[in-house]
N, C-alpha and C positions, 0 to 999 in steps of 0.2 A: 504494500500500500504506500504511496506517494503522499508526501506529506509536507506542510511549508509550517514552520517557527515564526512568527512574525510582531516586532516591535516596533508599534506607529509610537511618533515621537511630535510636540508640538503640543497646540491646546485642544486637548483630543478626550479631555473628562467633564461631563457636565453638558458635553453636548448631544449626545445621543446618540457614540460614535457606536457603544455595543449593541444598541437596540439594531444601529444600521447594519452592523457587520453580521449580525445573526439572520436577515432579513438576506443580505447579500449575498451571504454562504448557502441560506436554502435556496435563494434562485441559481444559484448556480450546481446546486446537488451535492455540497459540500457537508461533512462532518468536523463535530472537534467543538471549541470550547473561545469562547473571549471574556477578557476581563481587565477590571483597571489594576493596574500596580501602585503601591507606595510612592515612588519615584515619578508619579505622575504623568505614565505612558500608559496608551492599552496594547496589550499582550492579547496574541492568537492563535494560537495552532489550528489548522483546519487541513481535512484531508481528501480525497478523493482524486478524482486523472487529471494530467499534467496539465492538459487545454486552459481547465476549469481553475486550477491552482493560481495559473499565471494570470487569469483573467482577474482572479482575485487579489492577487496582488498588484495590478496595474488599479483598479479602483481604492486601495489601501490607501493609494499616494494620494487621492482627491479625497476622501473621507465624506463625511453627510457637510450640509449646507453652511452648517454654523461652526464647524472645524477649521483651523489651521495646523494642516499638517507640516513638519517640516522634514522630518525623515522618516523612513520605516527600513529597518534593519530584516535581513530574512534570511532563514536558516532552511535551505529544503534538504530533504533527507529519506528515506523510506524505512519503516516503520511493519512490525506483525500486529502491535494494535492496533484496533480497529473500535472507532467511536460510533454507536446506532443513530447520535444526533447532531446536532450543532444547539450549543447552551451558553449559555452567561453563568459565567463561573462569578464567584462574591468573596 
C-alpha cells in the first residue's frame, strides 16, 4: 500500500484545514488520518494509488479558502497497514 507523511506548514489551524482534508481524501478515495500538532502544523498520512496520493498532495499546497499555506513537507513510502477510513485524529 502507497502511502504519503505529510506536514502543511503556515496558518493552517482554526481554519478548517482538517475538516477540508478529510472531505478531500474521500473524494479522492483516500484513507488515513489528519490532525493538528502542538507546533502548530496539521499533520497527515493518507493512503491509497499513487494518481490519487499526488493529486492530494498538489491540493495540500492550496489548502481551504481561509488558509495560508507556506510549506508542506512529505514523506511517501509504502506501508502493510492498511487504514478502512480517513478520520481526524485529536
Amino acid at each position: 500500500m502507497k502511502q504519503v507523511l505529510a506536514e502543511v506548514h503556515g496558518m493552517v489551524q482554526g481554519v478548517w484545514f482538517r475538516a477540508w482534508t478529510t472531505d478531500l481524501a474521500a473524494s479522492l478515495g483516500l484513507t488515513g488520518w489528519v490532525r493538528n500538532t502542538p507546533a502548530g502544523t496539521v499533520e497527515t498520512l493518507a493512503q491509497g494509488d499513487e494518481t490519487a496520493l499526488n493529486e492530494f498532495v498538489r491540493h495540500l499546497h492550496q489548502g481551504p479558502v481561509l488558509a495560508r499555506v507556506e510549506r508542506v513537507d512529505t514523506k511517501f513510502n509504502s506501508t502493510e497497514e492498511k487504514f478502512n477510513k480517513f478520520s481526524v485524529r485529536h
